[in-house]
N, C-alpha and C positions, 0 to 999 in steps of 0.2 A: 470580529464581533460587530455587531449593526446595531445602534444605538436607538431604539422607539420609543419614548414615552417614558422617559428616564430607567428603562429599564433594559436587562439587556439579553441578546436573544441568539444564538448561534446562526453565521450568516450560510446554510445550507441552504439559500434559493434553488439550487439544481433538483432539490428533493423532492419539490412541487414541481417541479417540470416533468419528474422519471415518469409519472404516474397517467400523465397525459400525454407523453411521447408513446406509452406502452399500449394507451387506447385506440389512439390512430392508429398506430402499427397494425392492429389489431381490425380494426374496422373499417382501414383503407383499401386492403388487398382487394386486388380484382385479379380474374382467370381468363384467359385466355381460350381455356378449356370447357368447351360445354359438359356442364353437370347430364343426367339423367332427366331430369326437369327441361331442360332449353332442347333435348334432344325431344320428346315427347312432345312440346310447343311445338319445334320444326315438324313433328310428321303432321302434327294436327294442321297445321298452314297449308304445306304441302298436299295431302289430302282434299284438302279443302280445295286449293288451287286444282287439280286434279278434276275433280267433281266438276269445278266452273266450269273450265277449259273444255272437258270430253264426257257431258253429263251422260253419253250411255255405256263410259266406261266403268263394269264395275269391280274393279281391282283396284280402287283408289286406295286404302290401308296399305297393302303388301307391298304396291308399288313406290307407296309415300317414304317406306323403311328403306328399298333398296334406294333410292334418291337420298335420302339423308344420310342411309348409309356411307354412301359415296362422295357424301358434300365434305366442303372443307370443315373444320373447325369455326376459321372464321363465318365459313356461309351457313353451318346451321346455326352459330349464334345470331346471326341478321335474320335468319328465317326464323330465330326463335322472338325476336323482337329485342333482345338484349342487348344489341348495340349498334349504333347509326339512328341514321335518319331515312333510310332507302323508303321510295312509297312500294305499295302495296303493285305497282306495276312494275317496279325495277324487280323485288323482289319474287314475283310471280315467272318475270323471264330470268332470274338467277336459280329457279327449282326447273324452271325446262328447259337450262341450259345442263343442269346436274344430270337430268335426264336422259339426255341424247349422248351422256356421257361411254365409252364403252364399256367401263367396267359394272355401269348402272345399265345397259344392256343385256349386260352377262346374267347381271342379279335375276334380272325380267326372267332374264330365257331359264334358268337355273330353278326358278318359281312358278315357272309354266305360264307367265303374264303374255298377257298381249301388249306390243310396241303401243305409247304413245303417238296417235297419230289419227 
């Protein structure tokens, strides 16, 4: 017992701690994993970078999917913006390095797209 104010109180400090340990738990998690949202960011960058890059190419969508399709976890979370600090030029040579990847060729050829180039 913990003596306050002449009175007397049962000393469960931990009790007040559970409640706020359970918050964090709760509100700290991060993933690894890109959501549907960071995936849908990435094509729109990708895209976009796309358009810059080869403005009279017009398969920029289809070919922004099979790019992200084929990116990492980690890389379309950067190309979704969610984590790092990459600029906007690191990042634009990480979606045309995805690119020139072969399995992001295959996707091209598989979807009738014309090569990046």
């Amino acid at each position: 017992m913990v003596l306050i104010s002449s009175r007397k109180f049962p000393s469960h400090g931990w009790l007040i701690g559970l409640p706020i340990l359970l918050i964090c738990a709760c509100t700290t998690t991060t993933s690894d994993v890109p959501t549907s949202t960071d995936r849908e960011a990435a094509e729109i960058f990708v895209a976009t970078t796309i358009t810059d890059q080869f403005p009279n190419y017009a398969f920029a969508t289809p070919a922004a999917d099979c790019v992200v399709d084929n990116a990492l976890d980690s890389e379309i979370l950067l190309l979704a913006g969610e984590t790092g600090t990459a600029t906007d030029r690191a990042l634009t040579k990480m979606a045309m390095a995805v690119a020139q990847r072969p399995d992001t060729q295959a996707c091209f050829q598989s979807k009738n797209l014309p090569r990046l180039s």
